[in-house]
C-alpha positions as a printed Julia matrix, in Angstrom:
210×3 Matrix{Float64}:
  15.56  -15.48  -24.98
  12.53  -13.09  -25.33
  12.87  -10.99  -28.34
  10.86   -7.73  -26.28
  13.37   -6.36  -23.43
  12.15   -8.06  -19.8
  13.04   -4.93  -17.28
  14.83   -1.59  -18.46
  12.05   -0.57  -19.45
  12.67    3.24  -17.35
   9.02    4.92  -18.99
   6.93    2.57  -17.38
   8.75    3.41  -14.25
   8.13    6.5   -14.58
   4.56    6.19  -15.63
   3.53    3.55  -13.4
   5.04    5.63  -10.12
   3.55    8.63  -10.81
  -0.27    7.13  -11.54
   0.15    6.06   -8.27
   1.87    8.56   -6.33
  -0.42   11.4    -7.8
  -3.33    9.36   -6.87
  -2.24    8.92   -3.43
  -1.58   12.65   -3.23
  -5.22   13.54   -4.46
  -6.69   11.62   -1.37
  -4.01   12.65    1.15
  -3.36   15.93    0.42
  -0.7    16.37    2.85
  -0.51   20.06    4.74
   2.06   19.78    7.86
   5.73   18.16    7.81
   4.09   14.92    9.37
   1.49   15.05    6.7
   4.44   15.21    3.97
   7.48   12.51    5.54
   4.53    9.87    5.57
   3.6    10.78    2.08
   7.55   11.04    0.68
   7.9     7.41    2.73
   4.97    6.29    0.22
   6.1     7.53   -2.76
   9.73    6.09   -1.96
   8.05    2.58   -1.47
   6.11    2.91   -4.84
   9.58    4.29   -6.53
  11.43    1.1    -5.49
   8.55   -1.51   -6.47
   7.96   -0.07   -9.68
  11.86    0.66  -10.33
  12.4    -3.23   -9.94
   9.44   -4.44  -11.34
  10.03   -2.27  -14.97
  13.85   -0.96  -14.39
  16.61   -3.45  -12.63
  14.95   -6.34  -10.94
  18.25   -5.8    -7.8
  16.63   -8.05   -5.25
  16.33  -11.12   -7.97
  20.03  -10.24   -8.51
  21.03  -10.38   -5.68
  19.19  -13.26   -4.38
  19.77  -14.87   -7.63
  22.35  -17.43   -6.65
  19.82  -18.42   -3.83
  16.78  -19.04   -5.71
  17.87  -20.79   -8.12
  19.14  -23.13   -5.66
  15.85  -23.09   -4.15
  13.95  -23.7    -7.31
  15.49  -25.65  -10.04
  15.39  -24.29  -13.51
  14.35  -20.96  -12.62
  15.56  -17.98  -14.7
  15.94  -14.93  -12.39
  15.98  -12.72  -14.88
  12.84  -13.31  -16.62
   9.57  -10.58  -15.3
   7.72  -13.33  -14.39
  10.58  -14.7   -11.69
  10.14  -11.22   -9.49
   6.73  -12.92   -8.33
   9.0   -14.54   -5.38
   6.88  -15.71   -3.63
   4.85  -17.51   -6.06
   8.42  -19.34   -6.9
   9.03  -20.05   -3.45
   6.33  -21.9    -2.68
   6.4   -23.6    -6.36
   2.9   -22.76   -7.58
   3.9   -22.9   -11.4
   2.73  -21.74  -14.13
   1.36  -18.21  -14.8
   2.52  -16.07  -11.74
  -0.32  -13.71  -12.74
  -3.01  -16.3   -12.07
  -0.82  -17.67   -8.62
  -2.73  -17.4    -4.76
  -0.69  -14.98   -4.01
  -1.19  -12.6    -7.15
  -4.34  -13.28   -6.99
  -4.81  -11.95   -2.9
  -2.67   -9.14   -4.36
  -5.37   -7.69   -6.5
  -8.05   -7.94   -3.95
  -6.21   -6.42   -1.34
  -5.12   -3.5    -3.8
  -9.21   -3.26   -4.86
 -10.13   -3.25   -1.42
  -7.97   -0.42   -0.41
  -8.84    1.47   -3.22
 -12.36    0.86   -2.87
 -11.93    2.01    0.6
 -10.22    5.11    0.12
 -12.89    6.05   -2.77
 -15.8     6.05    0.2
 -13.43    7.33    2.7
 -12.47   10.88    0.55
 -15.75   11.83    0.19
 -16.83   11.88    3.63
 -13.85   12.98    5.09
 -13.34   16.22    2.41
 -17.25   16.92    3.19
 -16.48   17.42    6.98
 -13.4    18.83    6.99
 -15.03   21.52    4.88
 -18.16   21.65    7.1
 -15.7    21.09   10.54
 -16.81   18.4    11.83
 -16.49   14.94   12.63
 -16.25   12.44    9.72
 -18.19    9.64   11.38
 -20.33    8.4     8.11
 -19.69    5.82    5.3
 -16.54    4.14    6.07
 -16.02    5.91    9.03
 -19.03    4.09   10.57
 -17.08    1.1    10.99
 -13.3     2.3    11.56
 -11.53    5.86   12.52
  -9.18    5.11    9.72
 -10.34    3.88    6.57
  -7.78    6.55    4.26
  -5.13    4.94    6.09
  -6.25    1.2     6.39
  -6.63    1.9     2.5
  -2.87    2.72    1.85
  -1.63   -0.08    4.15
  -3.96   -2.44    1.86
  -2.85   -1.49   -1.17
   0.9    -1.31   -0.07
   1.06   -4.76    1.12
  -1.26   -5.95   -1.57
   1.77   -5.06   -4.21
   4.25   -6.52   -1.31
   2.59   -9.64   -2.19
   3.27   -9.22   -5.83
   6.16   -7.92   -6.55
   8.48   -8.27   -2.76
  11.6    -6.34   -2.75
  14.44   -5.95   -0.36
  13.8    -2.45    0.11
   9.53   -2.85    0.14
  10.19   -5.17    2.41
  11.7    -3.09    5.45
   9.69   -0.11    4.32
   6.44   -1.64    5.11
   6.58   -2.12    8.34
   7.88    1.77    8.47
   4.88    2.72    6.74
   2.48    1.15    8.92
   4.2     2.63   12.0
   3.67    6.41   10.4
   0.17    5.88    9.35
  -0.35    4.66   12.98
   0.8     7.97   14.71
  -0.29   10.37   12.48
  -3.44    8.49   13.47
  -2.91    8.93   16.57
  -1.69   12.34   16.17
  -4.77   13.07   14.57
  -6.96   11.63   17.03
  -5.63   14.05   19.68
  -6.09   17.18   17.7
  -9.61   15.93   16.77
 -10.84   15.46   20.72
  -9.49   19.44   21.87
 -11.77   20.06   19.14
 -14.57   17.8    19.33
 -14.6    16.66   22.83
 -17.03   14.43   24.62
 -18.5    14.13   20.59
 -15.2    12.78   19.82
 -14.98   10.64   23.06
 -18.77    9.15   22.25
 -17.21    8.35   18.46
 -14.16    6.36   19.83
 -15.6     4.65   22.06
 -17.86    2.96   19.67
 -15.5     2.79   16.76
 -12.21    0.72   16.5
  -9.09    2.29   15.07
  -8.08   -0.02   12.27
  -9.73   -3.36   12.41
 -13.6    -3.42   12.49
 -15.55   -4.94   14.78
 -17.63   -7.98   13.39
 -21.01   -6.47   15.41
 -21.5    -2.98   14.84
């Protein structure tokens, strides 16, 4: 038995969800009812990841009878058993140092990384109305959102939960029409400049050739 509590621990919970959530609303900023159900979808998904990776680890519970079935000698009730996947596929030791972990915190940097460039550029033009076609935008009409969805399914990797799990996919279907939404208000405004852009730049996924 560890002699420091393994989850109830409700202040990091706390703590942990609103780093993120208030960091996520610095680069959103969310203005109409669209902007704000795809932000309180976020901040629900970052809620339930944190609440069972600090509070009540409820997927491990529940899947507890199964997992240990599935790997022998596995304590579901220990932190380091909410890496599932890492048990599942029976990397062993540290779950910290595992492939999947590991993917995890690239994926998070990336997105982050990307929605550092992306806020810039995009607050600059919005103030200056236009187009926000530099930096990040160069390569993809997206990058804020491409950001979130990295980061999101970065901590998916780390920490999976029942409810993570079916929110993702929701997620990535929001961020995808208010992209779409977005797109539409941007050509009455921008027109055959607009056009020109979206021609040459993919949505989501960059091209390999510029």
């Amino acid at each position: 038995m560890s002699s420091s509590p393994e989850y109830g621990l409700w202040p990091m919970v706390i703590i942990s969800s609103l780093v993120f959530i208030v960091f996520a609303f610095s680069f959103a900023k969310p203005k109409t009812s669209r902007d704000w159900r795809s932000f309180g979808a976020f901040s629900a998904f970052i809620v339930a990841l944190f609440t069972e990776m600090y509070g009540f680890p409820l997927t491990v519970y529940l899947f507890s009878g199964w997992l240990t079935k599935r790997v022998p000698g596995l304590d579901p009730f220990t932190h380091s058993s909410g890496h599932i996947f890492e048990d599942l596929f029976g990397w062993g030791g540290n779950p910290h140092f595992g492939p999947f972990h590991i993917a995890s915190y690239i994926l998070i940097t990336i997105g982050f990384v990307l929605l550092s460039k992306a806020w810039p550029v995009l607050y600059k033009a919005e103030q200056q109305h236009t187009l926000a076609i530099t930096g990040p935008y160069v390569r993809i009409r997206h990058p804020q959102y491409v950001g979130f969805v990295l980061i999101l399914f970065g901590f998916l990797l780390q920490w999976p939960t029942l409810f993570t799990f079916f929110m993702f996919p929701v997620l990535v279907w929001m961020y995808a029409r208010l992209a779409r939404s977005e797109e539409m208000e941007a050509r009455k405004e921008f027109g055959i400049v607009w056009d020109e852009y979206a021609r040459k730049t993919p949505r989501f996924i960059p091209a390999l050739r510029q």
